[in-house]
C-alpha positions as CSV (number, residue, x, y, z in Angstrom):
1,X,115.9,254.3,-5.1
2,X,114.0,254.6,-1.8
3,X,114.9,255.8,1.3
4,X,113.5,253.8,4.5
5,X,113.9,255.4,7.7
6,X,115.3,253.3,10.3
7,X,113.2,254.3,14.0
8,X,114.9,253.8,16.8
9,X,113.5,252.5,19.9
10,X,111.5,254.6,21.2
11,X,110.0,255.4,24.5
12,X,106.7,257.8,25.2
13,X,106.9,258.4,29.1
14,X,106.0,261.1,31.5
15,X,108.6,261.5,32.5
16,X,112.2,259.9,31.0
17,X,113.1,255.9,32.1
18,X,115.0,253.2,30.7
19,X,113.5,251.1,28.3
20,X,113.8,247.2,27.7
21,X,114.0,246.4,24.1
22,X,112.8,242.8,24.3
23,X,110.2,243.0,27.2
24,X,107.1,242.9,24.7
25,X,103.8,241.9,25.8
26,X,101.3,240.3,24.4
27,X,99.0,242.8,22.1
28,X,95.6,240.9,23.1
29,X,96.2,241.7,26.7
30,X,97.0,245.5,27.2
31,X,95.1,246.4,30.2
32,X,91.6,247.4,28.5
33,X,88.2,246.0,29.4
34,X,85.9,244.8,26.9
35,X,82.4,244.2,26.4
36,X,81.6,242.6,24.0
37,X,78.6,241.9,21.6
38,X,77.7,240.1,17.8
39,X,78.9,241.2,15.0
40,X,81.3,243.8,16.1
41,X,84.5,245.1,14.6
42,X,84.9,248.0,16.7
43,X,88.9,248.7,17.1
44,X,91.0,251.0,18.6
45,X,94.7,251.9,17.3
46,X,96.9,249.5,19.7
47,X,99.5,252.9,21.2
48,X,95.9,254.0,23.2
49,X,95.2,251.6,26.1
50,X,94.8,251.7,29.8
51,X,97.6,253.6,32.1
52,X,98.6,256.0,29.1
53,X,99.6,259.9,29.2
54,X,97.3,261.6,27.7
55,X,99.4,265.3,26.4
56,X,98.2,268.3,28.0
57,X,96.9,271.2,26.6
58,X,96.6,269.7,23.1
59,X,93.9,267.7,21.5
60,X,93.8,264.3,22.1
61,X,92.9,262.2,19.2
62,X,91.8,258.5,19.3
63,X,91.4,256.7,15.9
64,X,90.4,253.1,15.6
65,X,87.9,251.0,12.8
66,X,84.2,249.7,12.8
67,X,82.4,248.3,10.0
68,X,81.5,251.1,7.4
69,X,78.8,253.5,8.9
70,X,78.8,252.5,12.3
71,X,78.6,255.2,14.5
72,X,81.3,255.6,17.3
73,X,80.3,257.4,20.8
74,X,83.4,258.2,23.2
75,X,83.2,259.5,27.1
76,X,85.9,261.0,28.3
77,X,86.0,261.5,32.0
78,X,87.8,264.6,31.9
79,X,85.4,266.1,28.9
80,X,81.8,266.8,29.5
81,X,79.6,265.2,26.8
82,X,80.4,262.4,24.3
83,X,81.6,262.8,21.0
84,X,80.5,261.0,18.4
85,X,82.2,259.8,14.5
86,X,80.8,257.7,11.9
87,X,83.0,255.1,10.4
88,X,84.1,255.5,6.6
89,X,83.4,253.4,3.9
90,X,86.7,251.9,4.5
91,X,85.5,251.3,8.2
92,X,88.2,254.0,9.9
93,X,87.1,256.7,12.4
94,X,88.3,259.2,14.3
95,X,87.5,261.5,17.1
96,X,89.7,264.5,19.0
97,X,88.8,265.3,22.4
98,X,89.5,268.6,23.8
99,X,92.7,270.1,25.2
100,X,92.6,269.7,28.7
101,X,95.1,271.2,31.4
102,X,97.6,268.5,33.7
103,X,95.2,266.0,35.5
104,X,97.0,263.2,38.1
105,X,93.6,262.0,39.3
106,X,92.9,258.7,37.5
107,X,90.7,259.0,34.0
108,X,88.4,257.1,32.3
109,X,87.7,256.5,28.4
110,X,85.1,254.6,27.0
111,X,85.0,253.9,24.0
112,X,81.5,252.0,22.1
113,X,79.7,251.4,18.4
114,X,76.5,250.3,20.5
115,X,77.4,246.6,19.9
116,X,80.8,246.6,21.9
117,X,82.3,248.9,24.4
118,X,86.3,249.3,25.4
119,X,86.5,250.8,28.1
120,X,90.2,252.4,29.4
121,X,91.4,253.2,33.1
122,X,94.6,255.1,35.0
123,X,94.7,257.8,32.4
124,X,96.6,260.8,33.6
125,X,96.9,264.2,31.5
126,X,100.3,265.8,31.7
127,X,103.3,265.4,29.4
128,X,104.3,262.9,27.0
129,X,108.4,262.8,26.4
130,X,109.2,261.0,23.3
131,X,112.9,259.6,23.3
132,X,114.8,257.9,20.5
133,X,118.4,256.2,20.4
134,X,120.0,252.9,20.2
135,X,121.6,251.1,23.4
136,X,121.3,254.5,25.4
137,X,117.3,253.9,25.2
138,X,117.5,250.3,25.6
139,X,119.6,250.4,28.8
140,X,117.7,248.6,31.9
141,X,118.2,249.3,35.9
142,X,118.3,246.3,36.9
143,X,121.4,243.6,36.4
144,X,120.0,242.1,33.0
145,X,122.4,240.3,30.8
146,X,124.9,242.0,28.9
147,X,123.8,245.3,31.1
148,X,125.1,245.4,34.7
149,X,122.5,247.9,35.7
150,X,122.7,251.4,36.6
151,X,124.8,252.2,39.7
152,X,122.7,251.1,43.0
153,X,120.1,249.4,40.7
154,X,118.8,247.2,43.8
155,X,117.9,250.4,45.7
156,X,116.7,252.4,42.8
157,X,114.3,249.5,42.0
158,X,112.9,249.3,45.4
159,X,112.5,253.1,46.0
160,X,111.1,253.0,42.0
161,X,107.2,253.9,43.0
162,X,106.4,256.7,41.1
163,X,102.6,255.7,39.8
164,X,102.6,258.9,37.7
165,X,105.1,257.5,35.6
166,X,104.3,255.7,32.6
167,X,106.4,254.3,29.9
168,X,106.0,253.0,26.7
169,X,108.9,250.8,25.0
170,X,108.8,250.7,21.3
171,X,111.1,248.1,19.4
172,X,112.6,249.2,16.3
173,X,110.3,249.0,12.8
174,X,110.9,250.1,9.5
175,X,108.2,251.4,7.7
176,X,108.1,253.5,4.5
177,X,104.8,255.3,5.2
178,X,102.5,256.3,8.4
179,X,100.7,253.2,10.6
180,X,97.6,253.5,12.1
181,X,98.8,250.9,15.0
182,X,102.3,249.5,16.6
183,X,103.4,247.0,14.4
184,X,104.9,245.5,17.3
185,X,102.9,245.0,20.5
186,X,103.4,247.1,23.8
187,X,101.9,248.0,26.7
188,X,101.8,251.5,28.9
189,X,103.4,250.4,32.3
190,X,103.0,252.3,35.2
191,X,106.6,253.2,37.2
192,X,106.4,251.1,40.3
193,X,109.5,248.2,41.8
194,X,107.4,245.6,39.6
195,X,108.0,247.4,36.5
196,X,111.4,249.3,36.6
197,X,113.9,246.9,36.7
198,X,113.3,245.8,32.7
């Protein structure tokens, strides 16, 4: 008999929020710009998009697929140079950027197989919490149905404007071996009176 793990929602931030388990957007529009051109199947895995943390001090690895051989260039504003990968015959790819120390001025990473560019914006380097629980992680500021918020939600959601805080809400999957990408779509939110209430 197998054993699945059960994951928990989960919540990659900067610094620890509340998450909303059913506030999923919609996995074709996650904040990236494209350019696109013929006869491109340039990807990137779905967790790295516009407005994320990249983790300080460690290597920051980006992974995505291209049709087999293509060769992948990506700029990273905070690394001098490019760095370049060559899709496998199975058309993934994969490239690690540098360590780089805490960074809270914007970033750029671009992101192109010379047919079709992605290009990503906000990036900030610094620390990356992940948190897992049930209701505890799920729990929203503002008054949502069945929650009643957290105590003075209507003030903590006006003063909420903290732009280098960035959360991620996972909803719960059950999966037997790795993924390459969310099986459920999300989106990196920056922490502003827009975005805090859910």
């Amino acid at each position: 008999m197998r054993l699945k793990w059960l994951l928990f929602p989960l919540c990659l931030l900067f610094i620890l929020q509340s998450c909303r388990k059913d506030n999923q957007p919609d996995l074709n529009n996650v904040g990236n710009k494209l350019t696109t051109g013929s006869g491109s199947k340039l990807t990137i895995a779905n967790v790295l998009q516009s407005n994320m943390i990249v983790q300080r001090n460690k290597l920051f690895k980006i992974w995505g697929t291209a049709a087999s051989a293509a060769g992948i260039t990506v700029t990273a504003s905070w690394n001098n140079g490019q760095l370049t990968s060559t899709a496998d015959a199975t058309g993934k790819w994969s490239v690690s950027i540098p360590a780089s120390p805490a960074n809270s001025t914007p970033q750029t990473l671009k992101v192109s197989d010379g047919k079709k560019t992605i290009d990503f914006d906000n990036i900030l380097i610094g620390d990356v919490w992940v948190c897992s629980g049930q209701s505890n992680m799920v729990f929203e500021v503002d008054s949502i149905s069945p929650f009643r918020g957290v105590l003075n939600y209507q003030s903590e959601i006006a003063a909420a404007n903290y732009p280098s805080i960035r959360a991620l809400t996972l909803r719960a999957d059950y999966e037997t071996n790795p993924a390459d990408s969310l099986m459920h779509p999300a989106k990196w939110q920056v922490c502003s009176p827009a975005t805090v209430g859910n």
